[in-house]
N, C-alpha and C positions, 0 to 999 in steps of 0.2 A: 504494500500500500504506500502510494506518494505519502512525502509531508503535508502537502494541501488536503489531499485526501484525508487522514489523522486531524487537521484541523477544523473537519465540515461537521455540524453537528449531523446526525444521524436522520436519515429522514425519512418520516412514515409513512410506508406505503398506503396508496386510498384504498386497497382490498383488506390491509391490516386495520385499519383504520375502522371499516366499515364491521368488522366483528368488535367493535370496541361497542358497548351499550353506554348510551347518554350522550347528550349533543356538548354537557358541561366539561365532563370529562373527555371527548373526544377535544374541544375548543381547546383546556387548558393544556394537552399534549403539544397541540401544534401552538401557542404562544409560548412555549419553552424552547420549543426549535426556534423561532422564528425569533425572540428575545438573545438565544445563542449565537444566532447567526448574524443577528445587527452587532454584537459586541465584536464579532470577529470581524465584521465587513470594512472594506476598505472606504465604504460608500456610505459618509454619515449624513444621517438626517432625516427623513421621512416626509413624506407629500399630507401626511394627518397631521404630524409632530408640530409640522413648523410651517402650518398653514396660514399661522398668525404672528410670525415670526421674522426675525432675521439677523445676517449674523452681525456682532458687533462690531462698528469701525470708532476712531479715536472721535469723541465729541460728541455719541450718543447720551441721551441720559444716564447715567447708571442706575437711577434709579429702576430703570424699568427692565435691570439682567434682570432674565429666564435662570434661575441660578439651579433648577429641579433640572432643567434639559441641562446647563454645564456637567452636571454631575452624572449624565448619562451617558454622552455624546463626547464629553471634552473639548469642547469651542464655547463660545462664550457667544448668548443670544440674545438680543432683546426684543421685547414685544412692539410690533408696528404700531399697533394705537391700544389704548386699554379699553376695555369691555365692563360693562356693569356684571355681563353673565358670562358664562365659558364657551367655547364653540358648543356650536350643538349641528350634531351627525345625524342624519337620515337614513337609516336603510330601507331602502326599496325592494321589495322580493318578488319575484313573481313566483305564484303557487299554482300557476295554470300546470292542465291535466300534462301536457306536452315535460313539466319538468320533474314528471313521475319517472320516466327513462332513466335506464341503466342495467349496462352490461350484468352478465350473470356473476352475482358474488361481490359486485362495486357497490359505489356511492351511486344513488342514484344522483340526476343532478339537481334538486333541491337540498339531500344532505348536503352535497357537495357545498353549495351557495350558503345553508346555515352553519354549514363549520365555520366557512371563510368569514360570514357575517359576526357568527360568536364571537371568533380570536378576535378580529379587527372591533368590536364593542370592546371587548378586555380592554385593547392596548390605549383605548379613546376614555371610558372611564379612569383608568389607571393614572390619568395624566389628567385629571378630576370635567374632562370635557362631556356633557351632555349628548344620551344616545336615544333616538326615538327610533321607530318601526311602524312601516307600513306595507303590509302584506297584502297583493291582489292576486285575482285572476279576469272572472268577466265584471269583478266588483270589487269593492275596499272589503278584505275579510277581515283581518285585523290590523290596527291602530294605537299605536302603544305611545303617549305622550313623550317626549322627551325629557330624562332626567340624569343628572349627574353624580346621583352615589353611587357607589362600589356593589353597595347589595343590590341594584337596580338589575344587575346581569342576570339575578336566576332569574327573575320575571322578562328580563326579555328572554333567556332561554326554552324556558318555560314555551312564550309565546312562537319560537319560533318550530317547537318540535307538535308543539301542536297542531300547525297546520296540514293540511293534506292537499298531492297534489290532484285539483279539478278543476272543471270550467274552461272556460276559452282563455286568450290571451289577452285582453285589454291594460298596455302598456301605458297608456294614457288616463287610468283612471287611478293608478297609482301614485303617478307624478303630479297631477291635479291636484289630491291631495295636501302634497309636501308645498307644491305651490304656495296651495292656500295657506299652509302652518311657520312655513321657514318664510320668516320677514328679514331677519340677519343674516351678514353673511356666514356662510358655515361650510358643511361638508355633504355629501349626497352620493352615497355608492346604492348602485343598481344592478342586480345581478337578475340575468334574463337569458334566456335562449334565444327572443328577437324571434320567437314564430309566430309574428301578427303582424299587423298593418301597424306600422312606426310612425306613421309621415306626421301623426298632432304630438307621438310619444316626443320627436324631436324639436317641435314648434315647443314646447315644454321646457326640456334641455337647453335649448337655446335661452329660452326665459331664466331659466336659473343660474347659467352661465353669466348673463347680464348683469344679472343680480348683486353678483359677485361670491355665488357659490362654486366650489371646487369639486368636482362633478366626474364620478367615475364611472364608466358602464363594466363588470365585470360579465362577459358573455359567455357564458354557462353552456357546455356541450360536451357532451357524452362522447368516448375516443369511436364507439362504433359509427355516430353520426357524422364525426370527419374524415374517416378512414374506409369505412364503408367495407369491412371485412369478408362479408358473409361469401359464402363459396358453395356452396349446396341451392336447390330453389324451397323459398322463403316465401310464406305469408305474410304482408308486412299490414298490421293493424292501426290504424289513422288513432293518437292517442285524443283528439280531440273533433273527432268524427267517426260515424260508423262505416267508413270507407276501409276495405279489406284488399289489396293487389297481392297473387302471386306471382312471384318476380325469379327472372334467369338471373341468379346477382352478374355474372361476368357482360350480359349483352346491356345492363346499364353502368356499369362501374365509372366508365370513364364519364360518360353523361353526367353521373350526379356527382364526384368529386371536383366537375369543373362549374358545377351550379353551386356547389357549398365552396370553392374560393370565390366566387366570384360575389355569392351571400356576406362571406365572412369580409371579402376586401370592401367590399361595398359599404359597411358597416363601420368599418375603419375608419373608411376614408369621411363618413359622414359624420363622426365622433370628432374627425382631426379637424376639420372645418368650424366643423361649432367648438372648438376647443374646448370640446370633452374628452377625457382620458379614456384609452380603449386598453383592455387587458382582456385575450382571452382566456379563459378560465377551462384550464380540460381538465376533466374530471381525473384521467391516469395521472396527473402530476401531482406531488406530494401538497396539498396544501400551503406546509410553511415556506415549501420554497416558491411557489406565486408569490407568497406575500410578502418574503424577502424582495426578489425583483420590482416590487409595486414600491414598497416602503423606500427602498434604497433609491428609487427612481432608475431604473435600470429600464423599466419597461418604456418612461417617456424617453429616456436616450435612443429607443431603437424603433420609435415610430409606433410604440405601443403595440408590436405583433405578439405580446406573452407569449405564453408558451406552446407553443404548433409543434406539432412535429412533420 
């Protein structure tokens, strides 16, 4: 084993993962990784951490060092303006039927999106900032205020393992929402697979964008929906219609690998425009390490392609 290698913390696979019971305990595994991995990382700072932030030059107030982040990070930060309240985060879920999906044995992609949503509430609490929840599918299912205690987490975990995935896609009644709730600026991650009609989801985004919210789409997809594995012929069942095709997987492979780049880049490129952050989110990659690459900004350096294979 390399010295870098020795040095990575360890990372749990999403089939390990997935025999793990509890959204709490599965959450806190991957914030250990992912807390390992920022102390090691060359790449300090965080797109949550220091969303209200910046780094010290000679003639700032001092009053206003960040002296919790020095003691994390080792740079010296002050806050851009001061706030009566703490930021306050948004997670946006989609809990439509479509993000019921997943490989035999995996995360489906909803766990998938509530692990990642848990860790990232920890790391945003932890650093005393305000977490709320808004769960949809063809409606707002759950609504969970925004608050900023530590004990706030079981109840949002609570609410996130509660839902189930059903209903259509409506991405736009989600965001409507947070609209209507988030007057400050703050934070807004969105974890979705994008299987519905986008085009008021992103008239939305762009609104929150303006706003001066920091706005992430994390797009949620199962490794067999990008890769398209199947090699036998397959019944393939509509998760949000009673539509049933059996299918020769080889005489459409190349057809539908080059509709899901062209899905996925499409989405990209509409995220980059409205300077929204794109990360995609595949469900076979270890969680902590998405969240390393998000956190450390690795993903906005590279156009925000996450992790593809």
């Amino acid at each position: 084993m390399s010295a870098a290698a020795k040095g990575r913390p360890r990372l749990l696979d999403p089939r390990a993962l997935a025999r793990i019971k509890g959204l709490a305990l599965r959450s806190r595994l991957v914030v250990d990784g992912v807390l390992q991995g920022l102390h090691k990382s060359p790449h300090h700072g965080s797109s949550i951490e220091f969303a209200e932030h910046k780094e010290y030059t000679p003639g700032d107030d001092t009053r206003h060092i960040d002296w919790k982040a020095y003691g994390r990070v080792d740079k010296v930060y002050v806050k851009k303006f001061e706030q009566e309240t703490n930021l306050r985060a948004f997670t946006v879920l989609d809990v439509s039927a479509s993000m019921g999906y997943g490989a035999d044995g995996a995360l489906t992609k909803l766990e998938y999106a509530s692990v990642l949503a848990a860790s990232l509430g920890f790391l945003l609490l932890r650093q005393q900032d305000a977490l709320g929840l808004v769960a949809f599918a063809g409606q707002v299912e759950t609504a969970l205020p925004a608050r900023a205690r530590m004990s706030h987490l079981s109840h949002f975990c609570a609410n996130l393992e509660a839902t189930q995935a059903r209903g259509p896609t409506r991405i736009d009644v989600g965001l409507r929402r947070v609209v209507e709730q988030a007057r400050k600026r703050g934070v807004v991650h969105v974890y979705s697979d994008f299987f519905g009609d986008d085009a008021e989801a992103f008239a939305l985004l762009r609104q929150l964008v303006t706003r001066g919210h920091q706005v992430t789409v994390f797009h949620t997809l199962d490794g067999e929906e990008l890769d398209f594995p199947f090699e036998e012929m397959t019944v393939f069942q509509g998760m949000e219609s009673n539509q049933r095709l059996l299918v020769e997987p080889k005489l459409v492979r190349d057809a539908y690998l080059e509709r899901m780049t062209t899905f996925r880049e499409g989405l990209r490129r509409r995220c980059l425009a409205d300077r929204v952050q794109y990360v995609l989110a595949d469900t076979r990659e270890p969680p902590e390490n998405l969240l390393l690459r998000y956190l450390t900004g690795q993903d906005a350096a590279r156009g925000g392609r996450g992790g593809g294979r």
